[in-house]
C-alpha positions in Angstrom: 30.6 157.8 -91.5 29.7 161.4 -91.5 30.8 163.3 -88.0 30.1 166.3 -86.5 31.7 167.9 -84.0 31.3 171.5 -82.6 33.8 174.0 -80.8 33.7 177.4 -79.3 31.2 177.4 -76.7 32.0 179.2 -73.1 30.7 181.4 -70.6 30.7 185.2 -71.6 28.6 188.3 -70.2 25.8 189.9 -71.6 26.9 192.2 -74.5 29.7 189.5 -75.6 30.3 187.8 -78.8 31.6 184.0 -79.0 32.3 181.9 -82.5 31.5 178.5 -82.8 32.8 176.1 -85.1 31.7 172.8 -86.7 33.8 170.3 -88.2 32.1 168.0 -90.5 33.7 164.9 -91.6 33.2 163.4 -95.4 34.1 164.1 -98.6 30.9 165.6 -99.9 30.2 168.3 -97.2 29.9 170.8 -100.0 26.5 169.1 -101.3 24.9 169.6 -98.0 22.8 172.5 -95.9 23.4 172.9 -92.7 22.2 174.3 -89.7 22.8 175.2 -86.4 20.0 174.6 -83.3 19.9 175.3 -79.6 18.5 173.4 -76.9 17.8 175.6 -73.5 17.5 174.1 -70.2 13.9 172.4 -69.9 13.1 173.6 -72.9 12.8 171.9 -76.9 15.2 172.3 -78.9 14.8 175.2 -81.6 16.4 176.4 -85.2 18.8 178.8 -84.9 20.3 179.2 -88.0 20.7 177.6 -91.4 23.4 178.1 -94.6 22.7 176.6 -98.4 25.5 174.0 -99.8 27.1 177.4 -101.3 26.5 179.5 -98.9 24.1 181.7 -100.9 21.2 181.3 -98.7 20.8 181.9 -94.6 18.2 182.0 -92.8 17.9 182.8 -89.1 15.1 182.3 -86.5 13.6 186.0 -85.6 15.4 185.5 -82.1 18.8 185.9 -83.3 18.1 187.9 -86.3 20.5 190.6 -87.0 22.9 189.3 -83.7 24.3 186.3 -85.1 25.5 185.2 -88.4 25.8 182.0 -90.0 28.9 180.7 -92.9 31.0 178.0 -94.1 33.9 177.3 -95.4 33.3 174.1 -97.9 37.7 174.4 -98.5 37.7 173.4 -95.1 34.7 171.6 -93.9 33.8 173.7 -91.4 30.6 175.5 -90.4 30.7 178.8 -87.9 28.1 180.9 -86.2 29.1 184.1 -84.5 27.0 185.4 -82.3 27.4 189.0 -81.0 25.4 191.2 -78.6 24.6 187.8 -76.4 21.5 187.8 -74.3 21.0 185.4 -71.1 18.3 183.9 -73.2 21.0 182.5 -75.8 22.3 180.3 -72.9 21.8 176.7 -74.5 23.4 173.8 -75.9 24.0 174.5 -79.4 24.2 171.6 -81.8 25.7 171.3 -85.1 23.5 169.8 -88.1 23.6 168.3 -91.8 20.1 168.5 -94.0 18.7 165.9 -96.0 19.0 165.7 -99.8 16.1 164.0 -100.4 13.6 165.2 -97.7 13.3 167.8 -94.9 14.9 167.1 -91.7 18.6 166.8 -90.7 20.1 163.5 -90.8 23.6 164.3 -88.7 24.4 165.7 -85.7 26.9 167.0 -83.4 27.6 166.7 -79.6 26.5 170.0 -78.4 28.3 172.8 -77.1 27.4 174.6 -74.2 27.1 178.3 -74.4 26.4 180.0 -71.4 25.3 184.3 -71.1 25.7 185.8 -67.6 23.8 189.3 -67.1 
């Protein structure tokens, strides 16, 4: 049974920086992308940010582009995103998530941590 669960989520002000973390369960974490998303309050929930089975590839959605930054660490299972220069409109659950293999989609996910900006 894969698990995910994610770490690292607060309050901070506007202008802060906070690191969450994601530790995946299973042997064959390495194989997978994965991804983090954000839900807001009322709101669907939307991509964030996403990292290749190596690492090699990120992409981000334009919202966060050049603020946070996405990595893993396939020694130790873990996934981070660190987010600097935080905006009241990053306040959201953020969830941890594995992709398929074999199709789009994600087919694990995590709890949620709440991240909350103050201005």
């Amino acid at each position: 049974q894969v698990q995910l669960v994610e770490s690292g989520g607060g309050l901070v002000q506007a202008g802060g920086s906070l690191r969450l973390s994601c530790a995946v369960s299973g042997r064959t974490f390495s194989s997978y992308g994965m991804a983090w998303f954000r839900q807001a309050p009322g709101k669907e929930r939307e991509f964030v940010a996403s990292v290749s089975w190596n690492g090699g590839r990120t992409y981000y959605a334009d919202s966060v582009k050049g603020r946070f930054t996405i990595s893993r660490d396939n020694a130790k299972n873990m996934v981070y995103l660190q987010m600097n220069s935080l905006k009241p409109e990053d306040t959201a659950v953020y969830y941890c998530a594995r992709e398929r293999v074999t199709s789009s989609g994600y087919d694990y996910w995590g709890q949620g941590t709440q991240v909350t900006v103050s201005s």
